[in-house]
N, C-alpha and C positions, 0 to 999 in steps of 0.2 A: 203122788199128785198127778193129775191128769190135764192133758194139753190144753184142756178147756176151764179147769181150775187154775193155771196159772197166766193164762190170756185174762182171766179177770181179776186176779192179783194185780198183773201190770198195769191193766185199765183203771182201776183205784187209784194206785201208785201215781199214775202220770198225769192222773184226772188234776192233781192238786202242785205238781212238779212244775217248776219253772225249767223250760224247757232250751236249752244257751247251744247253737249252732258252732262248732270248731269251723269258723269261717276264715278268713288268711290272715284276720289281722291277731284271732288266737292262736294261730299255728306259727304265726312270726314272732308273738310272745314268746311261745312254749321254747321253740327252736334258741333264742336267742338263753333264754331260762335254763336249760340244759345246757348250754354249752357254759355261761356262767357259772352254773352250780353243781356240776356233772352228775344231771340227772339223770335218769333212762329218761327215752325218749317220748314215754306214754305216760309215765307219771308225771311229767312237764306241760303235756296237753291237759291232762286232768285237771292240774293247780292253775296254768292257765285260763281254762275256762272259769274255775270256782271264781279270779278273781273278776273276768268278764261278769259273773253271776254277782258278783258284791257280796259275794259267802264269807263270816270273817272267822268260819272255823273246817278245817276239811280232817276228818278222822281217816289215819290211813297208817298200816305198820310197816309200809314200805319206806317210806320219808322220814327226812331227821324230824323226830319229838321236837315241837319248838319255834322249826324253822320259820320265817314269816315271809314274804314276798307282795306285796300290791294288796296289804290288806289284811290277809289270807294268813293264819298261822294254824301251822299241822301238828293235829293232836293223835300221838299214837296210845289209840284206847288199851293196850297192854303194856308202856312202860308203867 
């Protein structure tokens, strides 16, 4: 795939994406979210934001299968 086929992939992609800024009040989530749930500290930003997004499903095979938080329950598409 070439650098110009995939610039327009994203632009498709993002044409239609709700677009949720990790602004301090997601990062104060996140922070507080991993230290509760000892998450790493990027997957805690992620589910944080899903939940700023009102996402009520985030697929991911890093997180516990199930888990739920502000809404948001994580489904791992390979359990």
């Amino acid at each position: 795939m070439t650098s110009v086929e995939a610039s327009e992939i994203v632009d498709d992609y993002a044409f239609d994406a709700v677009v949720v800024p990790t602004d301090e009040t997601v990062l104060a989530a996140a922070f507080g979210l991993a230290a509760a749930h000892n998450l790493q500290t990027y997957d805690a930003i992620i589910l944080a934001t899903a939940a700023q997004a009102e996402c009520e499903v985030l697929y991911s095979e890093d997180m516990q299968h199930g888990f739920e938080w502000n809404g948001v329950t994580i489904i791992n598409p390979f359990a």
